[in-house]
N, C-alpha and C positions, 0 to 999 in steps of 0.2 A: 504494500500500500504506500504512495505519494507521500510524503512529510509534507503537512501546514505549511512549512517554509519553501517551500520548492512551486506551489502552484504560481500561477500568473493569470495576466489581466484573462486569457485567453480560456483558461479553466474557471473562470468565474462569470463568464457568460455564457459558460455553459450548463453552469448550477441555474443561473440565471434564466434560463431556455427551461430547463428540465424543470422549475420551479411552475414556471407558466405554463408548461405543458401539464402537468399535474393538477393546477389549479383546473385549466379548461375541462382536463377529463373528469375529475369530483363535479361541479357544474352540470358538464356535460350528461353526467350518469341522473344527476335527480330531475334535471329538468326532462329525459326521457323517463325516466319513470313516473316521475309525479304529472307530467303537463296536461292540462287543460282542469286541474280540479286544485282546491283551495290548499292541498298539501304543500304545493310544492315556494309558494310564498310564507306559506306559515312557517318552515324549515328554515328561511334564507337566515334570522337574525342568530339560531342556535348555529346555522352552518358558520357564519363569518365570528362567532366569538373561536370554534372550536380549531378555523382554520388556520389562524398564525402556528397554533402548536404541532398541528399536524405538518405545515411545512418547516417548519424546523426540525423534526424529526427526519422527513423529507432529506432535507441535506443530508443528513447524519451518512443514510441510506444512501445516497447517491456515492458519496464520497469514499463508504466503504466498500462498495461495490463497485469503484475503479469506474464510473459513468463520467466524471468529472474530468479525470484523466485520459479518456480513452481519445486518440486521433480521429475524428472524424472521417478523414479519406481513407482510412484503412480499416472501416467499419468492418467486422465480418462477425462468422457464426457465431464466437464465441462471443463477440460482443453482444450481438441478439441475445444470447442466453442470460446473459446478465440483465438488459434489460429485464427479462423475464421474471429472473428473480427479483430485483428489485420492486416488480410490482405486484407478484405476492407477496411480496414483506410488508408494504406498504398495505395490501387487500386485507392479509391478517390484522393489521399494526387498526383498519377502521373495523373490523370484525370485535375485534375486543373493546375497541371504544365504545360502540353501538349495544353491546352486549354484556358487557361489566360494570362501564364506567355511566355514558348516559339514560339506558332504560332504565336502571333500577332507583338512580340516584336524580332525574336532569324531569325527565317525560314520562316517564311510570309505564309508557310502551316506547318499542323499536321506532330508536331515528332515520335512521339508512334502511335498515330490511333489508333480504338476503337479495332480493334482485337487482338493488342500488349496487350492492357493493359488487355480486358478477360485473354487472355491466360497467362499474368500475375498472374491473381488471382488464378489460378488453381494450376500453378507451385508452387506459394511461398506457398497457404496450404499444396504441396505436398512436399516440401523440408523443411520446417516447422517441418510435421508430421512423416517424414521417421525415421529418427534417434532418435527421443522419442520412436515412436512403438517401433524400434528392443529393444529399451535398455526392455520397461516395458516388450515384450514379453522373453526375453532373463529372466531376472530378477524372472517371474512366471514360466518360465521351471525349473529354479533352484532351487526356492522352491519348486518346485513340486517333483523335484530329490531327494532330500535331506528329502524330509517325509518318499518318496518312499524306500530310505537306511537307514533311519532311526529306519525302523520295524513299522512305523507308525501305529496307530491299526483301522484294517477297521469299518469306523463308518457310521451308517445310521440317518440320521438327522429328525427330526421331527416338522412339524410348515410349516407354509404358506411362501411360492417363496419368499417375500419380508423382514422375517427374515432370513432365510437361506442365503441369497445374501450376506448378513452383514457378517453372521459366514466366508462365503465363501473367503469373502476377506480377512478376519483376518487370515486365513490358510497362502493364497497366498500372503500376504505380511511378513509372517513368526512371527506375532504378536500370531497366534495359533499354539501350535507346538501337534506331535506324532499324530496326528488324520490325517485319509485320508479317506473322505466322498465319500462313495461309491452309494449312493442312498438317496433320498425323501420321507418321506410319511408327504403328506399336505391334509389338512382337506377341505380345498378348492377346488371343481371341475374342477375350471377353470387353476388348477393348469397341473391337472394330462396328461400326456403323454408328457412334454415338457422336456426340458434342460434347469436348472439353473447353467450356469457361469458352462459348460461339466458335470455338474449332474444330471441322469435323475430322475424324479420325478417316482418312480413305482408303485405308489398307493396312497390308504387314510389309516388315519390310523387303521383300523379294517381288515388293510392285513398283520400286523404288522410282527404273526406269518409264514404267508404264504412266509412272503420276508426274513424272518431270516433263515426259514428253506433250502430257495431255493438256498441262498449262503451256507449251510451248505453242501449241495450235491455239488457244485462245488469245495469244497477244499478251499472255502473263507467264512469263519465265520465269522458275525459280532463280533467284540469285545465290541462294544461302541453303545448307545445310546444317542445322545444328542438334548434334547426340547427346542424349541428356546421360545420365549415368549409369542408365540403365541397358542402355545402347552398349555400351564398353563390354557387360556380361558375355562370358564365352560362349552362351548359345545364340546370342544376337550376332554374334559371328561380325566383331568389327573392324576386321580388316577389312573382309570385303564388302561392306560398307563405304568405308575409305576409300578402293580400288575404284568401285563402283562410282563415288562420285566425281571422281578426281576427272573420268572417262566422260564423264556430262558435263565438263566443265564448270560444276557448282564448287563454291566455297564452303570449304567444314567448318565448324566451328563448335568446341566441346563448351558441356556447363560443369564446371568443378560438382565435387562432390557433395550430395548436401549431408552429409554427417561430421564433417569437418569442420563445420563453423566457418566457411569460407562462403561471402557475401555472391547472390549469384548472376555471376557475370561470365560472360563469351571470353576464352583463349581459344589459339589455335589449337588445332590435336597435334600431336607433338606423336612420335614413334611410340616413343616413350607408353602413353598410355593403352597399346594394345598388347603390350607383355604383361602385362600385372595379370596375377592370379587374382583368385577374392581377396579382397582387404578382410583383416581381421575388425571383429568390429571393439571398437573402442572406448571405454566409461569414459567422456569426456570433464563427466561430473566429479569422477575420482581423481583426476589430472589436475583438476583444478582445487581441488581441496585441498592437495599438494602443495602447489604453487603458490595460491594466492595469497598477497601480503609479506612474501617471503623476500630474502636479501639472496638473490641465486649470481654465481660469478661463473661464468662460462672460460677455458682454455681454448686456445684455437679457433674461438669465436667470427673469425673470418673465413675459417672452409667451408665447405657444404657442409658436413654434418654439424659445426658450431653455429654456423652462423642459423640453421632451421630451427637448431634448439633455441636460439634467443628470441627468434619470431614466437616458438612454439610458448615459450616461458611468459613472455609479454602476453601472448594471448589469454594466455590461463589466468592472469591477475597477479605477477611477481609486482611489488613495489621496488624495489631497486635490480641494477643490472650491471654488472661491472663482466667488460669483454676483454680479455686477454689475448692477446695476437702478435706475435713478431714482425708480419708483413704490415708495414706500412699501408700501402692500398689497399689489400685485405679489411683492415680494420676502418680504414674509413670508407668504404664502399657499404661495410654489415653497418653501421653506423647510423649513415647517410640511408641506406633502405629505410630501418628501424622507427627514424625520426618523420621519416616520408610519410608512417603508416601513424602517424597522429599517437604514437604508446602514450598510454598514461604513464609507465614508471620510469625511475628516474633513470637514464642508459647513463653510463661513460666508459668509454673506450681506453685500453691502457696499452703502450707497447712495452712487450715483454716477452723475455725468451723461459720458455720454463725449466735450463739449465742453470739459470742466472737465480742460488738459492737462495739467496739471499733477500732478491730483490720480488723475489713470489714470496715469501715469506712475512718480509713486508706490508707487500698489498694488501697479501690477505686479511693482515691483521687491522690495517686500516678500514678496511672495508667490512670486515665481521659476518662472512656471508653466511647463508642455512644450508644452502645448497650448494654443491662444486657440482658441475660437470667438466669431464675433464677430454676433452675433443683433441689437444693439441698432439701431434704425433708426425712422426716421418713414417709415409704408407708404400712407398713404391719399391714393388719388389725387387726387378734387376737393381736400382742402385742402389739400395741398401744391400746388396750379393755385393755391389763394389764397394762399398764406403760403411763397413761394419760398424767401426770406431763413433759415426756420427747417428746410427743408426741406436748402438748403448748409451748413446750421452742423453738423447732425445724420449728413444723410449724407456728406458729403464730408468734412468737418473732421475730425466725430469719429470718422469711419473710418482718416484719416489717423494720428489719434494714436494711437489703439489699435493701429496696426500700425507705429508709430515706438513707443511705448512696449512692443510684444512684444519686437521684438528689442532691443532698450537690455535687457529683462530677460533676453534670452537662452531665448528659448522654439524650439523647433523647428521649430511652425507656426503660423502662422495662416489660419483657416479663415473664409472671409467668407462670410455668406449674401444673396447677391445673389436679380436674379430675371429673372422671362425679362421683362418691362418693361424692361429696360435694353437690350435688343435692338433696334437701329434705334432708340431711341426716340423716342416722340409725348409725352410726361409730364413735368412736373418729378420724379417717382418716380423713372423710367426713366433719365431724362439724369442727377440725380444720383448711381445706384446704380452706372452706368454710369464716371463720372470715377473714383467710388471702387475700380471695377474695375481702371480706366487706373494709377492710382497701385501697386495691390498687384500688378498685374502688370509697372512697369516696375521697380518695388523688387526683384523676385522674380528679374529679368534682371540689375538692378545685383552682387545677391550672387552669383549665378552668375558672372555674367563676371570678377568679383574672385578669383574662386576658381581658375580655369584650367582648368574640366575636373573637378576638387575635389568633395565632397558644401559644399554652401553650409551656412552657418550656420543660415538657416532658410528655408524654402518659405512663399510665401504666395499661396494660390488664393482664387479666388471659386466659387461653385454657384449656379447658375439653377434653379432649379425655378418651376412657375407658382402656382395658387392649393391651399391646402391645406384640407381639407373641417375644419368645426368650428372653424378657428381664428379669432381675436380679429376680428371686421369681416369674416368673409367671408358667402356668401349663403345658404349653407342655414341657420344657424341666423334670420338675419333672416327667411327663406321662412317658418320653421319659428312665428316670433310672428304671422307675418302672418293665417296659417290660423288658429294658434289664439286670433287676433281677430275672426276672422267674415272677414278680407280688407278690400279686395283686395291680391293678391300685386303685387307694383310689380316689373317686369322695363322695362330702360334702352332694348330694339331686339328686336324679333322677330329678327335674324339674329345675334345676341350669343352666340359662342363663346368657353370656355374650359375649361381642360385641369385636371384635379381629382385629388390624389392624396391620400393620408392620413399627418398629422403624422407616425408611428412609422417609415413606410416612406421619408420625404421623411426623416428625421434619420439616419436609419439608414446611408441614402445618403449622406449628406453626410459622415460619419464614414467613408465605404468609401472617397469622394473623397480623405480625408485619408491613409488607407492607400496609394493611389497615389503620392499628390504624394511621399511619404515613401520610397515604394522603392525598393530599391537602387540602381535603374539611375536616371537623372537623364532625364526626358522634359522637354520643351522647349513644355510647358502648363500655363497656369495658371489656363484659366478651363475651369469642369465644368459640362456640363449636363443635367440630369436626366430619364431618359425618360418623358415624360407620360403615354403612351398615347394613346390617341384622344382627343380635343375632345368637350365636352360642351355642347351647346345648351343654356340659359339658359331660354328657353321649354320646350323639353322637361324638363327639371329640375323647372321649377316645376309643371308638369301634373302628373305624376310623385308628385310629392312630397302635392300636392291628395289625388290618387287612393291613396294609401299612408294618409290619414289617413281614403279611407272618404265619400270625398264627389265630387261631379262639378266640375271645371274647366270655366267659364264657366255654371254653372248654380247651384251651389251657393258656388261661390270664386270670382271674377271675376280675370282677370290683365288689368293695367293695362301698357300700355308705358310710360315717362316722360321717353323720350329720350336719348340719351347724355349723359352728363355730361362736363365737360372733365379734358383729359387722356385718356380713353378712347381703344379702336379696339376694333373688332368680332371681330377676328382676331388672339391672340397668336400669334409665331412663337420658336422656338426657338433658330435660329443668323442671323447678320447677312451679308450677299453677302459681304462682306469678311473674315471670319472663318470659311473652311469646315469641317465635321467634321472630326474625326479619330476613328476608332476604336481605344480603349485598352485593348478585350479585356478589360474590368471592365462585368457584367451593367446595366444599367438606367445605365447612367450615360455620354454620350460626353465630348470633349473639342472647344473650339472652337482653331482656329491662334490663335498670338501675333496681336496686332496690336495696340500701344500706342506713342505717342509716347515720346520719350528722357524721361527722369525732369529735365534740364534744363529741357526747355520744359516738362514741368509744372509745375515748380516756380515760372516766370514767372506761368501761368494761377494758379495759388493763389495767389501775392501780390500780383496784380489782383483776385481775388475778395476776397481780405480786405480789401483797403482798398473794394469797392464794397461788402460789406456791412457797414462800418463810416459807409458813407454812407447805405445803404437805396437804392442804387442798381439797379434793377429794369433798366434796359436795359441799363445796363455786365454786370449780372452773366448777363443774356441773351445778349450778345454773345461775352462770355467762354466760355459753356460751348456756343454752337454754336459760338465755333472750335477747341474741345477736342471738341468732338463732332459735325462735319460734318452726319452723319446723321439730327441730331435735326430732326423733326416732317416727313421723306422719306417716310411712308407713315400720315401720319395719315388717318382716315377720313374 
């Protein structure tokens, strides 16, 4: 409900509306009931003593029932329902009057009578309703005017009644502009032959051609295609969708997702959105109960995966935001978006390398955050096969410090973004993302077991997830220059598998993981791992991809194999023999068993690594981390 202090001139002429619509309907109801015989003058002087109190109660009603508040141009059902109740409240509110208060004590018989006050309730929903309808109907003819002068460009919608509806009103409240949706085609049977919101539905979509052509002949060409999200579903088959209109020369154009809280507006389709398996579906409600209000500091804050958590964190309701970033433009490009998108909480951006202990250490402490995510990492596998040395300073060191300098600040979590390479690993990736797992999960057992049973001072998890589509070095945007060089596309192995999910839904997750680790009851995990889906061929991606731009693979695009690169394997895997699932009853997300050395013998391993990479010592620092990590290079290809 509205705070007293927050209404304006604008909700009080609407109390003011509803006050006179109220009054006319009581009026309205005796002077039908009583007309033409001496009741209904005899009534008038007990009516106006009794009517000031009745409308002030009125308000009371109005106001708790969000009538006062509600938009008028965006009138809808739920608002009707409100009406509704508010005028049985009010029906009751003269029932009692008539029948407690003035029969027994005022008239010695009924003032109103039961047909006064029916016909009461009719009138006041209909004097209520009258003046909202005209305004929202007036309101959608204008935007409808206004696309119509606009040159709006005729578009046909694609996707089931219950997306479309969405798009539909985003038109009609003028939140979608230039588009004027001329037709349906829903994948759903139950769809076809009706009107969504004056659109008719004119098929499925395998009429696609038939209904582009049919406006072609009337002098109305489609200009536009746009798939709602229901389109992208793997039986709606959208690629060939895609193909198909590319060949008509219409424009596509996708509506984000509506479970994401993403406002709903037209991008392009991008490759990107016809690989996605289902998305998992997501408590958004738990993400933010998280989040909000919280002091959260992001590492790495300028790559793909930092910088979506910091949209993601903002969105959810953090109060403060401190971004950590090395690159210079990095940092102020996540920044500069950030500010773009209007955030309520307070951003500032820092440069800082997270081997620099000192000066994280610092921050931290200035800053006092709740949350760490820790994003910042060196990810590319051949050059970290060349550059070892920068590869332990980055992931292991400065993972170290960052989660000795969270807790020194007294933060509640921190959140490491590991990955499924550190599984068994074959990579210096892998083995070092890996040590830095070993560290934050034997930290994470130290403050437990100091505790007794206790909620610990702070949790500190890792998250595996595999490769994430569009981000910074991975392969589709590389596929995506190769094609539009003329080729050829370079893939490493005809049998080169890997697992593909999309930045919002991988951060999302990582953020529900933190939800976990945080839950009341104390689980005895600290490493998460993120459900892929199915494995995606490498070869078939890239054919795929060929064919989406409209051309033939190996006739028009040549795909080139180039060999595995070092550090590779053909086959990421998920969880390690020695670390088996656990299922934690949290969607898209499972949990691997403990399994890390005592934080003693770590601490031997990292003051041999330091002193060997103060020498540039490549076989001590090799030796060192397969005997911290047995398993490395066990299932190289």
């Amino acid at each position: 409900m509205t705070r007293l202090s927050h209404l304006t001139l604008r909700n009080f002429l609407i109390a003011l509306h509803d006050l006179l619509a109220t009054t006319a309907a009581l009026f309205a109801a005796f002077y039908l009931r009583f007309e033409g015989s001496d009741g209904f003058y005899d009534r008038l002087p007990l009516l106006f003593q009794i009517l000031p109190y009745f409308l002030a109660f009125s308000v009371v009603v109005f106001f708790i029932f969000n009538l006062t508040t509600t938009k008028w141009r965006f009138i809808s059902l739920p608002d009707a329902l409100n009406i509704i109740r508010v005028a049985s409240v009010l029906t009751v509110a003269l029932l009692v009057l008539d029948y407690i208060f003035v029969a027994p004590n005022v008239r010695g018989a009924f003032f109103l009578g039961k047909v006064t006050i029916i016909l009461y309730w009719f009138l006041e929903i209909a004097a209520l309703s009258a003046l909202r309808m005209a305004y929202r109907y007036f309101r959608y003819t204008r935007v409808r005017r206004h696309a119509r002068e606009e040159d709006a460009a005729p578009t046909l919608l694609v996707g089931r009644a219950a997306d479309a509806e969405v798009l539909l009103r985003g038109i009609e409240s003028g939140a979608i502009k230039r588009i004027w949706p001329v037709g349906l085609l829903s994948p759903s049977s139950s769809d076809r032959g009706q009107f969504i919101r004056t659109v008719p539905v004119l098929g499925s979509i395998d009429d696609i051609e038939d209904v582009v052509a049919d406006f072609a002949k009337r002098n109305k060409p489609i200009a536009r295609l746009v798939m709602t999200p229901s389109a992208f579903e793997p039986e709606a088959h959208p690629e060939s969708i895609l193909m198909r209109a590319r060949k008509l020369g219409v424009i596509v154009n996708r509506m984000p997702s509506l479970e994401s809280g993403d406002t709903p507006r037209l991008t392009a389709v991008a490759v990107e959105d016809l690989l996605l398996r289902p998305s998992e579906t997501i408590d958004y409600a738990r993400l933010e109960a998280l989040i909000r209000g919280k002091a959260v500091l992001v590492t790495g804050g300028g790559g793909s995966i930092g910088s979506e958590i910091c949209e993601r964190v903002v969105a959810f309701g953090a109060a403060r935001l401190l971004i950590l970033e090395n690159s210079e433009p990095a940092l102020y490009a996540v920044t500069e978006t950030l500010a773009a998108h209007g955030a309520a909480a307070a951003i500032e951006g820092r440069i800082a390398d997270i081997r620099d202990r000192d000066r994280i250490i610092r921050l931290m402490a200035e800053f006092k955050p709740d949350i760490v995510f820790h994003a910042a990492a060196l990810k590319h596998v051949p050059i970290l096969e060349r550059d070892w040395s920068e590869g332990v300073k980055t992931n292991i060191f400065g993972s170290i410090n960052v989660a000795d300098a969270a807790l020194a600040a007294g933060a509640e979590a921190m959140v490491m973004i590991s990955t499924d390479k550190a599984i068994e690993p074959v990579s210096m990736l892998g083995l070092t993302k890996r040590f830095a797992e070993m560290y934050c999960q034997a930290l994470d057992h130290d403050l437990a077991a100091g505790r007794g049973g206790a909620r610990p001072p702070m949790r500190l998890i890792s998250v595996r997830f595999g490769n994430v589509l569009a981000s910074n070095g991975s392969v589709v945007p590389k596929f995506k220059a190769q094609i539009e060089a003329g080729g050829p596309v370079t893939v490493t192995h005809p049998d080169m598998v890997r697992y593909f999910m999309t930045i919002r839904e991988a951060c999302d997750l990582v953020i529900t993981a933190a939800t976990h680790a945080l839950g009341t009851t104390r689980d005895d995990v600290s490493v998460y791992v993120l459900n892929m889906g199915q494995p995606v061929k490498i070869v078939d991606l890239a054919e795929r991809m060929i064919r989406l731009s409209g051309l033939q693979p190996g006739y028009d695009i040549e795909i080139v194999f180039t060999g595995m690169r070092p550090g590779e394997r053909l086959h990421e895997i998920l969880f390690a023999s020695e670390e088996p699932t656990r299922e934690i009853g949290v969607a898209g997300i499972m949990a691997a068993q403990p399994n890390e050395p005592p934080m003693q013998t770590l601490r031997k391993w990292i003051a041999a690594l330091e002193q060997a990479i103060a020498r540039d010592d490549r076989a001590t620092i090799r030796t060192i981390l397969k005997d911290a990590v047995p398993e490395f290079g066990s299932t190289a290809a």
